[in-house]
N, C-alpha and C positions, 0 to 999 in steps of 0.2 A: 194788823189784826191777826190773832190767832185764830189758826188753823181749826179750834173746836169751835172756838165763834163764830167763824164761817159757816163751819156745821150746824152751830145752833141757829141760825138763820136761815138757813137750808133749810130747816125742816121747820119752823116757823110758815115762810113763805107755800111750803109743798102743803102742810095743812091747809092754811086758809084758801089755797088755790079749790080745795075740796068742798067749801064750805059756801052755800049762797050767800050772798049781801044780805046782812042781819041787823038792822042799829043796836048796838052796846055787845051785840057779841062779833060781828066779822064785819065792821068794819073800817073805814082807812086808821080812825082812833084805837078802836081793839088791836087791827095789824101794829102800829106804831106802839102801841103798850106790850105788845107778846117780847117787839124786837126790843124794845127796853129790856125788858126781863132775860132774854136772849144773851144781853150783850152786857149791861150791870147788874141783873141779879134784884134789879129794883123796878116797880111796875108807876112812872112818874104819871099815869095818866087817872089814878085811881080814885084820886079826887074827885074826878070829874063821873064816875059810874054811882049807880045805876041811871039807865035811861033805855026806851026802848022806840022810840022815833026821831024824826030829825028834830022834832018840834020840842020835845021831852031834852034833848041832847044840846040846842040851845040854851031853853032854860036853864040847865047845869052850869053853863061855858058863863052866861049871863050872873047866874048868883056867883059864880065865883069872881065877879068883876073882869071876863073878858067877852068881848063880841065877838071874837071867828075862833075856831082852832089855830089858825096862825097866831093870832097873842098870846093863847095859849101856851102856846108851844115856843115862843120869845120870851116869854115871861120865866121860863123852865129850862130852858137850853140854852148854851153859850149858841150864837149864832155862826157859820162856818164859810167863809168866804168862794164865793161864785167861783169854779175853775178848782177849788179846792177840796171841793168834798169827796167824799170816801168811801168804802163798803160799810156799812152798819150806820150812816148818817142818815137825819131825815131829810126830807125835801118838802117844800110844800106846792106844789100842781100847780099852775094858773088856774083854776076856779078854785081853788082854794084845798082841796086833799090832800091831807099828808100820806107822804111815802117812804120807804126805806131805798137807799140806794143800795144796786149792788151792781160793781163795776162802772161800767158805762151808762148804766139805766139807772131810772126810779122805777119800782114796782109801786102801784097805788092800787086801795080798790074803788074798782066802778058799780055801782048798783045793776046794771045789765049783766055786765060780763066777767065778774069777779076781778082777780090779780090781772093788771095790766103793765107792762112792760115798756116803758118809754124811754128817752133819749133822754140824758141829763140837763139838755139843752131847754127839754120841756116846762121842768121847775123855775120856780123865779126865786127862791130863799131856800136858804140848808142852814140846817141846825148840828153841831155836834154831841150825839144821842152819847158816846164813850163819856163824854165829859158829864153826863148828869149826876150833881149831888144834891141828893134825899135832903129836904128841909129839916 
């Protein structure tokens, strides 16, 4: 990955760390959509807005014929093998959050505590976010 992708991630990430837990604007879906935009230039999540609860944000995932943000985001992204993923890839959290990788960690966010920084180990599924192509 280049070195401004990097950056645009970097400052992706240093925003939202600024920003409380908001539904459709800060959170783990918004983060995952900025770093889309970050990294192809294309916002793949956009289908899925407006919404402004977890319940509202359902509803959307739901008429769009899928039940979690993980289908979601399987239905939209080639998927990236365990051990393999990358800076700019997604991950999806064991309760289900998407995150962005960077390095060794997922950052995801928590409705308490904003950008959280966890261990790659923590994710159960990655997606490769470079590889998304716009329907």
């Amino acid at each position: 990955m280049r070195a401004s992708t990097i950056a645009k991630l970097d400052e992706v990430l240093r925003r939202f760390a600024t920003l409380p837990f908001e539904w459709g604007a800060s959170d783990c879906v918004c983060l995952a959509g900025a770093c889309g935009i970050a990294i192809t230039g294309k916002d793949f999540v956009e289908r899925f807005r407006p919404y402004t609860s977890e319940l509202s944000a359902m509803r959307r995932l739901r008429a769009a014929g899928f039940a979690s943000v993980e289908a979601a985001a399987a239905s939209l992204l080639p998927d990236r093998q365990i051990g393999r993923a990358e800076t700019g890839d997604l991950g999806v959290y064991r309760t289900g959050e998407l995150g962005v990788v960077i390095g060794s960690e997922i950052v995801y966010r928590d409705r308490l505590r904003g950008n959280v920084r966890l261990p790659l180990w923590s994710a159960r599924r990655f997606f490769a976010l470079a590889d998304y192509e716009a329907a």
